[in-house]
C-alpha positions in Angstrom: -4.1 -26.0 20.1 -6.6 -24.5 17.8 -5.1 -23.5 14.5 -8.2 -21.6 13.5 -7.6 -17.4 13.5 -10.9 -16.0 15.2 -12.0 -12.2 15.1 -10.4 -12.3 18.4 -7.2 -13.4 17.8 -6.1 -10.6 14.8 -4.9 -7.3 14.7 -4.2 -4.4 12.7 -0.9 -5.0 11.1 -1.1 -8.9 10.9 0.8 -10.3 7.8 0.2 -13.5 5.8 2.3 -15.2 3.0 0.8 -18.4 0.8 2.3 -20.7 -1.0 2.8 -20.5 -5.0 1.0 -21.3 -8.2 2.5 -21.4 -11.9 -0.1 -20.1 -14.1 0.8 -22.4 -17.5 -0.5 -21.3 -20.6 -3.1 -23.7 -21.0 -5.1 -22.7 -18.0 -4.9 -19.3 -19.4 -6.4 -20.7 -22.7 -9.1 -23.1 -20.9 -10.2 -20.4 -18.5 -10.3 -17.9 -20.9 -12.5 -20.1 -23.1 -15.2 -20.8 -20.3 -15.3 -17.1 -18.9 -13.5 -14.6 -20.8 -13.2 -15.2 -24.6 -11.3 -12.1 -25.4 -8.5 -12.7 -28.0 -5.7 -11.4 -26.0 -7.3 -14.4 -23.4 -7.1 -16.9 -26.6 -5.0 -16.9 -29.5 -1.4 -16.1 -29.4 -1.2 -13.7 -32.4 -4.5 -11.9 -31.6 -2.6 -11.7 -28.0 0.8 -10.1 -29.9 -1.2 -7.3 -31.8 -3.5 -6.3 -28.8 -2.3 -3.6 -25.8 -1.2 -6.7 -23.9 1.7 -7.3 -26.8 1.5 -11.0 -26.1 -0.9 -13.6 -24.3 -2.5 -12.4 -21.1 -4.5 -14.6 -18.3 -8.1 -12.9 -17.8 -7.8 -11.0 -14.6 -10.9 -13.0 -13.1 -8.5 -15.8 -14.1 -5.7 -13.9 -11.5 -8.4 -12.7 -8.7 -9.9 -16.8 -9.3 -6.2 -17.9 -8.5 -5.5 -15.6 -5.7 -8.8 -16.9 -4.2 -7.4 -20.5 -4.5 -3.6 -19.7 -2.9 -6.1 -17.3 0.0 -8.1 -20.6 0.6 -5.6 -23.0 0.5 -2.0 -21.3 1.9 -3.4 -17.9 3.4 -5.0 -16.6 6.5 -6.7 -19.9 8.5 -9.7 -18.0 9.3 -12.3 -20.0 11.5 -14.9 -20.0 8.9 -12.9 -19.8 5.9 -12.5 -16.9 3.7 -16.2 -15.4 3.8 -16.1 -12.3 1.9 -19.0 -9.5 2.1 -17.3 -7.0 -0.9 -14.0 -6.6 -2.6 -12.3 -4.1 -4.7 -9.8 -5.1 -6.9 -7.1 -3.5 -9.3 -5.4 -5.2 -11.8 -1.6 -3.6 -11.9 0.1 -5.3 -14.5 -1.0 -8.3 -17.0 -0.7 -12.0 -15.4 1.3 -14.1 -18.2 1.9 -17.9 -18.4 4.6 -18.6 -16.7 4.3 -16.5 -13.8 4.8 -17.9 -10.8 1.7 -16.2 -8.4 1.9 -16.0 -4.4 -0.2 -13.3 -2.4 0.9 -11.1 0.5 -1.8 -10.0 2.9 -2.1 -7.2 5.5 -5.0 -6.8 8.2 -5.9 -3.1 7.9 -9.2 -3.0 10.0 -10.9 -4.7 12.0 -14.6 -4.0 13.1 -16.2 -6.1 15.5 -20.2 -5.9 15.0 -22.2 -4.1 17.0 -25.8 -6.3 16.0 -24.1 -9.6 16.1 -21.4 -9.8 18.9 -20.6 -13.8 17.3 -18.5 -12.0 14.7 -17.1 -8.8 13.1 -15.3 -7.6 9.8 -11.7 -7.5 9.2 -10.3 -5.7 6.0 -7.5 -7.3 4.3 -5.6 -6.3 1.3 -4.1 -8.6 -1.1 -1.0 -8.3 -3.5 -0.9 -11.1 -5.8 2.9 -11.0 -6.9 4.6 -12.7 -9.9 8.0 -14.1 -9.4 9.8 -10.8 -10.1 8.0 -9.2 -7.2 6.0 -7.4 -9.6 2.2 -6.6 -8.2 0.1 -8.2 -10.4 -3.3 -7.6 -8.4 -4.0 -5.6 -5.6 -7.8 -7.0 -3.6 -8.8 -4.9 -0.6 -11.3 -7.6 1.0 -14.2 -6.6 3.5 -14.1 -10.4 5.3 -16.7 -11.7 7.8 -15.0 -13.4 10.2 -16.4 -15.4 13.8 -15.4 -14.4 17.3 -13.9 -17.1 19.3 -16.9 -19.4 20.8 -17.3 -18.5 24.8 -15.5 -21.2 26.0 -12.3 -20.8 23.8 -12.2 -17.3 25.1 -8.5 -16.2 26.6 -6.9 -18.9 24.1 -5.4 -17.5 21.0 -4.0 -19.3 18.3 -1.9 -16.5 17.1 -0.2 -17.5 14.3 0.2 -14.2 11.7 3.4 -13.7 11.0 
């Protein structure tokens, strides 16, 4: 049995959980450093004076780890997670410490009407913390393959 999830095989409604991620304090510091060098990103007291009250991961340094748990842990999507636009809210600081997993929900699904090998599904992403807090909310515009001719009629549904 394929484990691969084709255009075919989702619908509206589908569900998917991934696995977890601690977010330790320095990966906050060291991705912070390379891509966001805001105090509040950086320096512990800077971090305690700021609107954050204390440090706070970059939220490119949350969407970056949601990206990783989607990849690895989330939706098995034929050709992998093959985005075509995103928007994404940031709903509460990420924090070391903070143990990260994301909840997805198929919301659309569009097969194309120019190129009948694949379509567009729209999935929204809560990235939780481990207090069920929302942390990040992604609604994803994903390209994602139709099941090759031959494998049509077998479905490998596995959404949960």
């Amino acid at each position: 049995m394929n484990d691969l999830l084709y255009l075919d095989d989702l619908r509206v409604g589908d569900t998917f959980k991934t696995a977890s991620h601690t977010l330790h304090a320095d990966q906050v510091r060291f991705f912070a450093m390379h891509f966001d060098p805001q105090p509040f990103h950086l320096d512990d007291a800077a971090a305690r004076q700021s609107i954050f009250g204390g440090l706070a991961a970059s939220g490119w340094h949350t969407a970056a780890t949601t990206m990783r748990l989607l990849v690895t842990s989330g939706p098995p999507l034929a050709d992998g997670i093959v985005g075509a636009g995103a928007k994404v809210e940031w709903k509460a600081p990420t924090r070391p410490g903070d143990v990260l997993r994301v909840e997805s929900e198929v919301t659309d699904i569009t097969p194309s009407r120019s190129r009948p090998d694949r379509g567009t599904v729209v999935m929204r992403s809560d990235t939780l913390n481990q207090r069920d807090e929302i942390v990040q909310t992604m609604t994803a515009t994903l390209m994602v393959s139709r099941r090759p001719a031959q494998d049509v009629g077998r479905s490998s549904r596995r959404a949960s």
